[in-house]
N, C-alpha and C positions, 0 to 999 in steps of 0.2 A: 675659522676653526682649523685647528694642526690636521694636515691628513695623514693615514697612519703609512708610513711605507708600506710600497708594494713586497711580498715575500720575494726572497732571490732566490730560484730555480737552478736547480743542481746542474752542471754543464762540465764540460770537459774539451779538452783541445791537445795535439800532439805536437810536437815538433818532429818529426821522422827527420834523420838525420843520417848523410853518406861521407865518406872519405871524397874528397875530389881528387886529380889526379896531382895538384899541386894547387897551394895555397889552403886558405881555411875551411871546414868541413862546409857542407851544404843544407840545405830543409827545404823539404818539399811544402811550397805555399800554394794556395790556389784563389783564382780569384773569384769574388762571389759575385752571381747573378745583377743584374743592375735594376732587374725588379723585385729582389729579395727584399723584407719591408727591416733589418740589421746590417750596416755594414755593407749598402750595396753597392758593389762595383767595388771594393777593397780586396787589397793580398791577403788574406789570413791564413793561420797553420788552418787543417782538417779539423774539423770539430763541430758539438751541436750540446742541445741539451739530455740528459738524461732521459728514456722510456721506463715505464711497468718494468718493459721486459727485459732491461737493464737492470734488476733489484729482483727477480725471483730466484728464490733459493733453490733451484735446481741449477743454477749454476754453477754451486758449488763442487760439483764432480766432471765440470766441461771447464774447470779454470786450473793453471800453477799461479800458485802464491797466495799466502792467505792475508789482507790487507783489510777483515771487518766492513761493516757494511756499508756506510759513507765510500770508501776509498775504492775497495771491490764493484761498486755499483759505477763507479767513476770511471776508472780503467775497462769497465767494460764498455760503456759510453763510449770512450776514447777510440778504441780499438774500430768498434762497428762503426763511427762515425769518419776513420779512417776508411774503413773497407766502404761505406758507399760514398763517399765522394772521392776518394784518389784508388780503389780497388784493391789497396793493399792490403793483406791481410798478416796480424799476428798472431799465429796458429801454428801450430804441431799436430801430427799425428797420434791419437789417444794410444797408440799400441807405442810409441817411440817419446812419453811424454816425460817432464820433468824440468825443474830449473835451470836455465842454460841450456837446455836441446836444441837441437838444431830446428827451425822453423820450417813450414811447406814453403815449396819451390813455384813456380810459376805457372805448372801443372795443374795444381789445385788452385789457386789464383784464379787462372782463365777458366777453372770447371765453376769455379761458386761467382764470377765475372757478370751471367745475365742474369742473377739474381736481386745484384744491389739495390734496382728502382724500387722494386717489391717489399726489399726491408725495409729501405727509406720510406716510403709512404706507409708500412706499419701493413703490410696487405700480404705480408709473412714474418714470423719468428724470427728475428736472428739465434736463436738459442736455438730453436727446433734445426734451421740450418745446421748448423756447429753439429748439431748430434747425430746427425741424420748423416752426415759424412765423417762421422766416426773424430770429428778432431776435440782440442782442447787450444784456449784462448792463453797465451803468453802473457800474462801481466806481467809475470815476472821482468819482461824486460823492460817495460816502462819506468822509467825514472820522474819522481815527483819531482818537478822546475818551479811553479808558481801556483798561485793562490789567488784569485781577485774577482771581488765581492764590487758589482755596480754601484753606486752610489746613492743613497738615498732617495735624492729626488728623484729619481729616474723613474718612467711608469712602468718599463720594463726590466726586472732585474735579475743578474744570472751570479750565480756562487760558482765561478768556475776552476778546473783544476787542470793546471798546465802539465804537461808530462813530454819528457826526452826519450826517443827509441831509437833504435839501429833500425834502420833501412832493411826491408827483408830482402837479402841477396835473390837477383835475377827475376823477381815481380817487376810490372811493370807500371808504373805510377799514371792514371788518365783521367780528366777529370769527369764529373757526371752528365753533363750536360743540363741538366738541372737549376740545382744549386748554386754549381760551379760552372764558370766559362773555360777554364784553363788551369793547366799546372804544369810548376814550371820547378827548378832546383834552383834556387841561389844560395850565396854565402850572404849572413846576415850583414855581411857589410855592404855588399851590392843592395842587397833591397832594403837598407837604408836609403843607401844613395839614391837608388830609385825615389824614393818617397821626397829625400832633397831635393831633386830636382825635378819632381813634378810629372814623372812617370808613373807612378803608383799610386795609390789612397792607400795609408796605412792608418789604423785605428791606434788610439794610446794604447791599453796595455800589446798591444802585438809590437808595437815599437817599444815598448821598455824591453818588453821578453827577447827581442831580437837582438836589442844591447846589450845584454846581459849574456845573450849565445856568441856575443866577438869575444868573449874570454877562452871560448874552446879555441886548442888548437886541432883537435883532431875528434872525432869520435870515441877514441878509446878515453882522453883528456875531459870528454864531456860527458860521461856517464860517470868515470871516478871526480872530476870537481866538484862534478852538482850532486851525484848523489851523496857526496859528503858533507853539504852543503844543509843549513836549517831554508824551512820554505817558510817565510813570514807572508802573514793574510793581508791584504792591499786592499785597502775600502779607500779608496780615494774621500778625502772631505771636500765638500765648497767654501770658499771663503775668497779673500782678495789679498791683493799682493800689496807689496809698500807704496804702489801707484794707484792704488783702490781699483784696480784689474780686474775683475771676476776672474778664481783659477782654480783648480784643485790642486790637493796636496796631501803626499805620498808617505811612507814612509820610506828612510834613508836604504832602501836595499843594496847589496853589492852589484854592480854592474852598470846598473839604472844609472846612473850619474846625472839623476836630478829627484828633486821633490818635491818641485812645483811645476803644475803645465797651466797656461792661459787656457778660458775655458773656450776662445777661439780658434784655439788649433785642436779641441777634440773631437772629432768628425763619428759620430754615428749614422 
C-alpha cells in the first residue's frame, strides 16, 4: 500500500553575504554539529525550520516589508535562525526604522549575544526579545534566492526558503556551540573546492545554491541579479539515469548547471 508523503515543514536558510577585499563576495557558512540527527558535520548557510512564533501577528509592527504570511513568517525564520547560530542580527532601531535604514551595529549584537541558547531552545520569545529592546526585524533586506521542497520519499520533509542578505556591518559572526561547531566566510567557489576535494560535506541543494552564488561578482551584483531574478520551486523527483543509476532530477535553473544528481552523492 502507497504511503502518503510526509508534509514538508516550512524552513528557511540565509546566505549573509560580504564584500572581500579582492576576488568574489563571501557567505558566511557554518558547520553542523556531527550529532545533529540532518546534515551532520556539513557546511551549510544559517538556517532551521519555522516556529509558532515565527507566524504570530504581532509581528507585524516589529517587521519593514510587507511580504503576506508564507513569506513574512519565512524571513522571520531566517533572520532568528541567523541570530542564534552565527549571532547576527537583522534589525533596526524602532525609533530609526524603515526600508533601507541603516541596521544595529555590534552594540546591540553583543547586548541581545547571551540570549540566543534561550531562543533556540524555545525557553524565550524571539519576538518578545525584538520588542522588549525597542527594535524592528529587516526583511526588507533579505532577497528571495531559492525554493526547495525535499523529495517525496523522504520521512523527513522541509519546504525551504533560500534568501541573500548583506552582512550587517561590524557584528561579529560566532557560531553556537550547539548546533554549530564553527563558522567561517568563504567565496562559493572555495567551499566548492572544499567539498571537491574532500574537505567539506556539502549537502545537494546547498551545493547548487552555492553555484549559483559564483555568478555574483560582488554584493551589490547579487542583490540586483537575484533579486531580479524569478525563484523557481525545486522538488527534486527520483528516477534513473540512461545507466539505470538511481538519481534525482531538477529542474533546469540558471546557475545550477545540472539537472541530474546520482542518488549517491546526496548525503543527508
Amino acid at each position: 500500500m502507497d504511503k502518503t508523503p510526509a508534509e514538508p515543514r516550512l524552513s528557511a536558510t540565509i546566505l549573509m553575504v560580504r564584500d572581500a577585499p579582492s576576488g568574489p563576495p563571501e557567505v558566511l557558512m557554518v558547520k553542523r554539529h556531527y550529532e545533529i540527527d540532518f546534515a551532520a558535520g556539513a557546511l551549510v548557510f544559517p538556517g532551521g525550520k519555522a516556529s509558532a512564533d515565527d507566524s504570530r501577528t504581532e509581528w507585524d509592527a516589529y517587521t519593514d516589508g510587507d511580504y503576506g504570511p508564507v513569506q513574512q513568517d519565512a524571513r522571520i525564520a531566517a533572520v532568528r535562525e541567523a541570530y542564534e547560530e552565527s549571532g547576527l542580527l537583522l534589525a533596526r532601531h524602532a525609533s530609526a526604522r524603515g526600508p533601507g535604514a541603516p541596521l544595529v551595529g555590534a552594540d546591540i549584537a553583543d547586548k541581545l549575544a547571551p540570549h540566543r541558547h534561550a531562543v533556540d531552545r524555545a525557553e524565550m520569545s524571539f519576538l518578545e526579545l525584538i520588542r522588549e529592546h525597542e527594535l524592528v526585524l529587516a526583511l526588507d533586506s533579505l532577497v528571495h534566492f531559492g525554493h526547495w521542497i525535499t523529495p517525496i520519499m523522504m520521512p523527513k520533509r522541509f519546504d525551504t526558503h533560500f534568501y541573500i542578505a548583506p552582512a550587517p556591518e561590524n557584528q561579529i559572526a560566532a557560531h553556537d556551540g550547539r548546533e554549530t561547531t564553527d563558522a567561517v566566510w568563504l567565496s562559493a567557489e572555495e567551499a566548492l573546492a572544499q567539498e571537491a576535494d574532500g574537505r567539506a560535506t556539502i549537502i545537494f541543494p546547498t551545493r547548487m545554491n552555492l553555484k549559483r552564488m559564483t555568478l555574483a561578482t560582488s554584493v551589490s551584483d547579487a542583490l540586483a541579479r537575484f533579486g531580479a531574478m524569478d525563484v523557481p520551486t525545486v522538488l527534486p523527483k527520483p528516477g534513473k539515469d540512461d545507466d539505470g543509476n538511481p538519481c534525482l532530477f531538477i529542474p533546469d535553473v540558471e546557475g545550477y548547471g545540472q539537472t541530474v544528481e546520482l542518488l549517491s552523492n546526496v548525503k543527508v
